[in-house]
N, C-alpha and C positions, 0 to 999 in steps of 0.2 A: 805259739801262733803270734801273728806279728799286731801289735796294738793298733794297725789302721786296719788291715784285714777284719778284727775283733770288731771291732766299730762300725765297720760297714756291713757285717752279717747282720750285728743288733740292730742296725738303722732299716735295711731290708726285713727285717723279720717284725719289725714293730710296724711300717708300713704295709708288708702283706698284710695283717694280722687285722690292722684298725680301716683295711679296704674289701678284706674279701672274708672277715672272719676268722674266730679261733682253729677252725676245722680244715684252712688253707694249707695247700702243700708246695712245696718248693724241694728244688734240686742245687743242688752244689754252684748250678751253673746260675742260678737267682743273683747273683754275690759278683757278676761281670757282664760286661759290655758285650754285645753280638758278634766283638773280636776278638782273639787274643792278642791283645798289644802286654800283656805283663803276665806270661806264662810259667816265671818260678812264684807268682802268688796263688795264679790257677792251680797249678802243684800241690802247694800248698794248702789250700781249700779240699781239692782231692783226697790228699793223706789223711784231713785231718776226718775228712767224711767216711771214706772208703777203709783205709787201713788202720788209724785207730776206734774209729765207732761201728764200725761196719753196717752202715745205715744202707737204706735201701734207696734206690735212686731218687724216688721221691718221699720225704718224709712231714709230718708235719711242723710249718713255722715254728708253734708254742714250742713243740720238745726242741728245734733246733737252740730257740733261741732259749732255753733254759742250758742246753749243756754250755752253750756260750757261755753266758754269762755266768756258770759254774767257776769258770775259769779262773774267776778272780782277776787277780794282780801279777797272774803267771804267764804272761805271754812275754813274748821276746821285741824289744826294741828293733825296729830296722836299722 
C-alpha cells in the first residue's frame, strides 16, 4: 500500500472515530472524494479491502484502522 494512501485511511479513521465514536463504520469509499479523479489508488483501496481482507462493505473504523496501522513500515513508496 502506497504511504499517502496509508496516511489518509489513518487520518479518516481517527477522524471518524473521535466524531461519531468507537462503534462508527465506514466503507472503502471513506478514503475519496465524491469523484473518481485517481482511480488506480481507488483500486488500490479496493484490493486492499475486498481481495486481501475480505471485509465487508461496511466495517468498523477501529478494526480498519488497526489493520492499517499493522502495516508498519511495509507499504510501497509512490
Amino acid at each position: 500500500m502506497r504511504a499517502d494512501l496509508k496516511r489518509t485511511m489513518l487520518e479518516v479513521c481517527d477522524r471518524k472515530i473521535a466524531a461519531k465514536g468507537p462503534s462508527v463504520g465506514l466503507s472503502f469509499y471513506a478514503f475519496f472524494a465524491n469523484r473518481n479523479d485517481d482511480p488506480e489508488r481507488l483500486m488500490e483501496a479496493a484490493e486492499w479491502w475486498i481481495r486481501t481482507h475480505k471485509l465487508d462493505h461496511f466495517e468498523k473504523a477501529t478494526k480498519i484502522r488497526a489493520l492499517v496501522a499493522a502495516l508498519g513500515d511495509e507499504v510501497q513508496q509512490p
